[in-house]
C-alpha positions in Angstrom: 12.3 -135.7 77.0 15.9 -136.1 75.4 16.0 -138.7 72.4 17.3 -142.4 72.9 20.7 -142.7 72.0 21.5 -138.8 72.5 20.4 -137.9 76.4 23.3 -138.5 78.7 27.0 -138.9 77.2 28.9 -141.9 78.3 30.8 -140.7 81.9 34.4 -141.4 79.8 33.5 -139.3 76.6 36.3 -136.7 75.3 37.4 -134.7 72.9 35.7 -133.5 69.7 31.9 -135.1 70.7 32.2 -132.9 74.1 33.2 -129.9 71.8 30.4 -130.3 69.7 27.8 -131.0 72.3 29.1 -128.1 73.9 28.9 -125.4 71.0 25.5 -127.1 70.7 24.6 -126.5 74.7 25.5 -122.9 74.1 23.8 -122.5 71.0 20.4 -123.7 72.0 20.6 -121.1 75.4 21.5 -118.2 73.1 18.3 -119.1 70.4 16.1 -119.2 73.8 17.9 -116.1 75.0 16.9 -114.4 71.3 20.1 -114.3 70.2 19.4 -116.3 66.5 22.9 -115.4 65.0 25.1 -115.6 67.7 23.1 -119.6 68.1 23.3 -119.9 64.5 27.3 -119.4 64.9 27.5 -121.4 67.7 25.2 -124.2 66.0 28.0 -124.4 63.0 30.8 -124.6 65.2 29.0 -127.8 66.7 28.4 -129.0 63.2 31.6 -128.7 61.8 33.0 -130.7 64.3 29.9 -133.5 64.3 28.9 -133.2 60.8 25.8 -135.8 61.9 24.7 -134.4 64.9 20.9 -135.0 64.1 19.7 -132.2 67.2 22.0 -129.5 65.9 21.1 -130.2 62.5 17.1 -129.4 63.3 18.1 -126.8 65.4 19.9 -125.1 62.3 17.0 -125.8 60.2 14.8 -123.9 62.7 16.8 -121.5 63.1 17.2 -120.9 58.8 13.1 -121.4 58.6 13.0 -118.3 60.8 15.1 -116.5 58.5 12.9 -117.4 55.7 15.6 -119.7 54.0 13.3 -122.8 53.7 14.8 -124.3 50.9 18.4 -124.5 52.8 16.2 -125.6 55.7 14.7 -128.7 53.8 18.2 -129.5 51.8 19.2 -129.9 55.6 17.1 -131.9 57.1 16.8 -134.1 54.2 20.6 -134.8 54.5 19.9 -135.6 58.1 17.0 -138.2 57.5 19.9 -140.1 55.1 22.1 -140.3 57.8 19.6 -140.9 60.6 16.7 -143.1 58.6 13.6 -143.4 60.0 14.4 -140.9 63.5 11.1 -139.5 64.2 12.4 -136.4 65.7 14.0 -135.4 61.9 10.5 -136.1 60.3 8.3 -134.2 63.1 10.9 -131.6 62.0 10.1 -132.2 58.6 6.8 -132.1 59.1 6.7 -128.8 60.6 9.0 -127.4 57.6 6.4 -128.6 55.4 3.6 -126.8 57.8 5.3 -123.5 57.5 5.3 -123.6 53.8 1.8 -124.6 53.3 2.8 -128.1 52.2 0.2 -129.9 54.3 -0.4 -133.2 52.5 3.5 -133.7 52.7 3.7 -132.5 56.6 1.1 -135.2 57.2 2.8 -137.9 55.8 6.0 -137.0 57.4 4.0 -136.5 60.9 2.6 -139.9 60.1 5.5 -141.8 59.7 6.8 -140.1 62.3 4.1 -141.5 64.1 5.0 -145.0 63.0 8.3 -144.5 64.6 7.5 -143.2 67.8 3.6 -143.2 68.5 4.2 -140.9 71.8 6.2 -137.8 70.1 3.7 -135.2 71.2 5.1 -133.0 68.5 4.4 -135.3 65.7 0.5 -135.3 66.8 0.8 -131.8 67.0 2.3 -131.9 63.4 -0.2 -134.9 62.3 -3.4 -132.1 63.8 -1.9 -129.1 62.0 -1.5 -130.8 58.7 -5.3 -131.9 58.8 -6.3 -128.9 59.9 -4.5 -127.4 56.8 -6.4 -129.2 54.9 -9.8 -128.4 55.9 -9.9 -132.1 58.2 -11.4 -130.7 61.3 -12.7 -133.9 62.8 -8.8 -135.5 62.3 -7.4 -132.6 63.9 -9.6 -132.7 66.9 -9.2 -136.3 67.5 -4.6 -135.6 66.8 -5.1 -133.2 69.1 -6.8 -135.4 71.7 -4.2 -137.9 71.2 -1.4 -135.3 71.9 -3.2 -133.9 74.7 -3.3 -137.7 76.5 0.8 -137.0 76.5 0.9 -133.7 77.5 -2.2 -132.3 78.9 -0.5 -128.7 78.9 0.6 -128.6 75.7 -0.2 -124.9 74.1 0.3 -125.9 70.8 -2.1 -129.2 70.6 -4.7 -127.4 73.2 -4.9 -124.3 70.8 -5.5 -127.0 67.3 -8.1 -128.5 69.4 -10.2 -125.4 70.4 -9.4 -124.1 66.8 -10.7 -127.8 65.0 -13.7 -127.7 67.9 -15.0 -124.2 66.7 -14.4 -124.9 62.9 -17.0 -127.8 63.3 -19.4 -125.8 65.3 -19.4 -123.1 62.5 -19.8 -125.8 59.8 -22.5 -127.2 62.0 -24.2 -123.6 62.4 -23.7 -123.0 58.6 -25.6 -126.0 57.6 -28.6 -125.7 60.3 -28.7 -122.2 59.7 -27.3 -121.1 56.8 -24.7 -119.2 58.7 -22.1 -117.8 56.5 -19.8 -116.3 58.8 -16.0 -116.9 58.6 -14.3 -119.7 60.1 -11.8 -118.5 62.5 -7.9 -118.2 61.4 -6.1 -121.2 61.4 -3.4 -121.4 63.7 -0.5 -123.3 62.1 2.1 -124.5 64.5 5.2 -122.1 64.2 8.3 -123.5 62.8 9.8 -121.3 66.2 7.7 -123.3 68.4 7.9 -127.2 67.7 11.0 -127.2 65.4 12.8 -125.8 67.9 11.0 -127.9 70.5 12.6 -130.5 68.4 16.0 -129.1 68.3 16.2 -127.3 71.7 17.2 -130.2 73.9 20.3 -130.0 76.1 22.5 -132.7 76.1 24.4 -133.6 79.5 27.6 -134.5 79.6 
């Protein structure tokens, strides 16, 4: 699913927007080839000539996270939410940023308002269930991940938070009946790689 506003260029459009969406187009086929510098390039080039091309501005944010640059990252995609205010699809990516860095409270207020912008962004239920997971919420994380699993019953990410919230209760449960004191198992944050780039990784026709 392509954004509103952003999925199919008008039949007439020339020039500099084609350029862009085109360095754009080839950068996101070189990041899903592997090829994060060559896209990185390519994502600049699109940039410099669409300076508020929201899509190729969470796509370079992705593709800095991976790269460890977070700050740059955030500076990014907080100069995109100026330009674009309120656009789910910049605070989902937000919200993920936050994820990666262990910010959790702040990933789940940006997956919330997210949320309030677009209640069927699977990837900000995805965010909203990681964030609560995070923060020790298993009950929130499992009911997120049921809501993101009404929009996409396939979806790895939300299926893995909800098997991972599911045995986290069972273990509190078997702790408290039985004074188990086993571990709980490894949470598994959502990877910047994975719904960031889900984010950013949308072709646009033209």
């Amino acid at each position: 699913m392509l954004p509103a506003g952003i999925a199919t260029a008008s039949p007439g459009l020339e020039g500099p927007v084609v350029d862009a969406v085109s360095f754009y187009n080839q950068a996101v086929d070189a990041a899903e080839n592997g090829s994060y510098e060559e896209a990185l390039v390519l994502v600049d080039k699109s940039l410099q000539i669409k300076p508020d091309f929201y899509l190729a501005q969470i796509t370079k944010a992705g593709l800095l996270s991976r790269k460890g640059d977070y700050d740059e990252a955030e500076v990014l995609l907080k100069k995109a939410e100026q330009n674009h205010k309120d656009n789910p699809y910049i605070l989902a990516a937000m919200a993920s940023l936050y994820i990666e860095t262990g910010q959790y409270q702040k990933a789940l207020d940006a997956a919330d308002f997210a949320l309030e912008k677009d209640s069927s962004l699977v990837e900000a239920w995805v965010l909203k269930g990681t964030s609560h997971g995070g923060l020790g919420e298993f009950e929130e994380e499992k009911l997120a991940s049921k809501q993101a699993l009404l929009i996409d019953p396939s979806n790895p990410e939300a299926l893995s938070n909800y098997h991972y919230a599911t045995q986290a209760l069972m273990d509190h449960q078997n702790k408290n009946d039985q004074g188990y004191a086993g571990k709980a198992p490894l949470s598994i944050p959502v990877l910047l790689a994975g719904v960031l780039f889900a984010l950013g990784l949308l072709r646009v026709r033209t």
